[in-house]
C-alpha positions in Angstrom: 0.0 0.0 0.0 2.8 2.6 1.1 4.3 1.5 -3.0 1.1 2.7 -4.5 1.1 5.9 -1.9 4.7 6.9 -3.3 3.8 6.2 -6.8 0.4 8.7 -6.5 2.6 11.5 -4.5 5.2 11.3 -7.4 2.9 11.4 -10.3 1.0 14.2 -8.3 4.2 16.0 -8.1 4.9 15.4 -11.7 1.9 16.9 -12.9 1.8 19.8 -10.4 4.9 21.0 -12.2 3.8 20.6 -15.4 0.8 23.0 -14.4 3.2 25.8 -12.5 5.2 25.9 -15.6 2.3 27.2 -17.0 1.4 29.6 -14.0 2.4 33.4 -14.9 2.1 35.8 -11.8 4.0 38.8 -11.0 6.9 38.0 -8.6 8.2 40.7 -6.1 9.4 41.1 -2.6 6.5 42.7 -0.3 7.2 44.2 3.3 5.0 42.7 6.0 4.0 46.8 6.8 3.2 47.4 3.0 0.8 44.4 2.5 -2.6 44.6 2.2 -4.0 41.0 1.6 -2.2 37.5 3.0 -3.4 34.0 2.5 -2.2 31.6 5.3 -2.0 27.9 4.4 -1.3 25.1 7.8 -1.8 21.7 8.8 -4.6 21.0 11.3 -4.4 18.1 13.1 -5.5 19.0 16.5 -7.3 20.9 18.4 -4.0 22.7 19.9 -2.7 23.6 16.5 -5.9 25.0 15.8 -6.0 27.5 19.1 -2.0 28.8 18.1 -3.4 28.9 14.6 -6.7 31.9 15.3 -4.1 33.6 17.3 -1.9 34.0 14.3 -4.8 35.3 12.1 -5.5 37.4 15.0 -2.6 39.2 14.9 -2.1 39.6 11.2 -5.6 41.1 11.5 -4.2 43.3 14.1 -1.7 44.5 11.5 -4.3 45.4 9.2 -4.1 42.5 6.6 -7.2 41.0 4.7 -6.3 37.6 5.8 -7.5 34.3 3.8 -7.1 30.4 5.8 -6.9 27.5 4.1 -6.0 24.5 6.4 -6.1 21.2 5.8 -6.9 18.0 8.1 -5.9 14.3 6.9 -9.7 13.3 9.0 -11.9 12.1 6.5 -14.4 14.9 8.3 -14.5 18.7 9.6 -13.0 18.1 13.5 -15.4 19.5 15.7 -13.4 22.1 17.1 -13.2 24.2 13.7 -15.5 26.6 13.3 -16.2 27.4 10.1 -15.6 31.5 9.1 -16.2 33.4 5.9 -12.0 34.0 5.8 -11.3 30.1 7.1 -12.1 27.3 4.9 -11.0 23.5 5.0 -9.9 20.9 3.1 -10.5 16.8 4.2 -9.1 14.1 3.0 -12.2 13.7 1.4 -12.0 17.0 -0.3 -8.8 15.6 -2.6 -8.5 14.1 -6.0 -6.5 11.0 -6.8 -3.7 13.6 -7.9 -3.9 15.3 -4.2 -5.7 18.8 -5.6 -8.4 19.6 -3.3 -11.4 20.0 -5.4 -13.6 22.6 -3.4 -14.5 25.8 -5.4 -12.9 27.7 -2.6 -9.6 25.8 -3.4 -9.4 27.0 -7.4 -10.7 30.7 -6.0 -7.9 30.7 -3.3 -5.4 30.0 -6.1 -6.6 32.7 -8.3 -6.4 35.4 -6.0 -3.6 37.7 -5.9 -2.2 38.0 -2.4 0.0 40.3 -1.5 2.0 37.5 0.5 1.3 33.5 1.0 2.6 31.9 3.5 3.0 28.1 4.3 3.1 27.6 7.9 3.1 23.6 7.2 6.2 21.9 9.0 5.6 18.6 6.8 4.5 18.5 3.1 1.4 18.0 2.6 0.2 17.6 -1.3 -3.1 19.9 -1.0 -1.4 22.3 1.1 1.9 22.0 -1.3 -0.5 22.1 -4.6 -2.0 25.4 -3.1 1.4 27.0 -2.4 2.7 26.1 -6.1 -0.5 27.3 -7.9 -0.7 30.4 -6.0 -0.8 33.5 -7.8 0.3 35.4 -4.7 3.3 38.0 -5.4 5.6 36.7 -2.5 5.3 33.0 -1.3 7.1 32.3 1.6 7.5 28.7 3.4 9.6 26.6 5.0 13.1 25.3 3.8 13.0 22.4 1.5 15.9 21.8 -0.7 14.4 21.2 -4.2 11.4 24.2 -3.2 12.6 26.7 -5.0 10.1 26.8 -7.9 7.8 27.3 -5.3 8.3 29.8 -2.1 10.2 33.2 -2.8 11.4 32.9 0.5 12.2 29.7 2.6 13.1 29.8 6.1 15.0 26.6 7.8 12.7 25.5 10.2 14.2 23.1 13.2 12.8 19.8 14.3 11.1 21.4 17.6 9.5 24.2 15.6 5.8 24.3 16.0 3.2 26.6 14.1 3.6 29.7 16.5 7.4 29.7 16.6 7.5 29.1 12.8 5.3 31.9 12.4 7.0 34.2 14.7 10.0 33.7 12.6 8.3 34.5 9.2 6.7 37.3 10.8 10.5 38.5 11.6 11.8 38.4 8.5 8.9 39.9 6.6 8.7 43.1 8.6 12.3 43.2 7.2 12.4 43.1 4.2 13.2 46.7 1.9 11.0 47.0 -0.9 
C-alpha cells in the first residue's frame, strides 16, 4: 500500500509541475508593513494547533491584513473544534482528488487570488497544502526550507525539528517586517 502511496505522491508532483510551468504571476518582494492582503496555508491536526493557529490570524488582522485560511486536516471529516468563518475554509481528505488537488471551489478561488504574501506555515509536506502553495498566484510566497522548493516559495526559512506553528510563524513574521521593498 505505502508503494502505490509513493507512486500517486510522485505522479502528483509530476503533474503539479507541469501546471506551474504554465502559472504566470507577477513575482516581487513585499514588506509585511506594505501588504494589504495575505493567505495563510497550515496543517490542522489537532485541536492545539488549531488555538495557536486563530491567534496567528489574530494578529495579522491586528496589523491590518485582509487575511484568507486554508487549512487542511488528513480526517476524513471537519473536526469538531473548527469553526467554520467566511476567511477560514477546510480541506479533508475527502476534499482531494487521486492527484492530491483539493477539489472545493474555494480551493481554485484561493489559487486565483492575488495576495500580497502567502505563507505556508506547514512543517511537513502536505500535497493539498503544497499544490495550493505552487499554484498560488500570490506575489511573494514564503515557506519553510526544502531543498528542491525553490520553484515554489520566494522565501524559505530553515525550520528546526522542535518548531511548532507559532514559533515558525514568529520567525516569518521577523523576517517579513524586514524586508526593503
Amino acid at each position: 500500500m505505502k508503494i502505490i502511496q509513493n507512486i500517486r505522491e510522485r505522479f502528483a508532483r509530476s503533474f503539479l509541475l507541469e501546471q506551474q510551468h504554465e502559472l504566470f504571476r507577477e513575482q516581487k518582494q513585499v514588506n509585511l508593513g506594505n501588504a494589504r492582503t495575505i493567505a495563510l496555508l497550515y496543517y490542522l491536526p489537532d485541536e492545539d494547533t488549531y488555538k495557536k493557529a486563530e491567534l496567528i490570524i489574530t494578529a495579522l488582522s491586528d496589523l491590518g491584513l485582509k487575511t484568507r485560511v486554508v487549512c487542511y486536516t488528513d480526517l476524513k471529516i471537519v473536526p469538531y473544534y473548527f469553526i467554520p468563518k467566511i476567511s477560514q475554509d477546510i480541506i479533508t481528505v475527502k476534499d482531494v482528488n487521486w492527484r492530491f488537488q483539493p477539489v472545493k471551489p474555494f480551493a481554485k478561488e484561493f489559487i486565483n487570488t492575488d495576495f500580497d504574501i502567502l505563507i505556508d506555515l506547514s512543517l511537513n509536506e502536505y500535497l493539498p497544502l503544497y499544490y495550493c502553495a505552487a499554484l498560488s498566484k500570490a506575489v511573494l510566497k514564503v515557506g519553510r526550507f526544502r531543498e528542491d522548493e525553490h520553484h515554489v516559495y520566494d522565501l524559505m526559512i530553515h525550520s528546526a525539528p522542535d518548531d511548532t506553528i507559532d514559533s515558525f510563524a514568529e520567525q516569518v513574521i521577523h523576517y517579513l517586517k524586514r524586508i526593503n521593498n
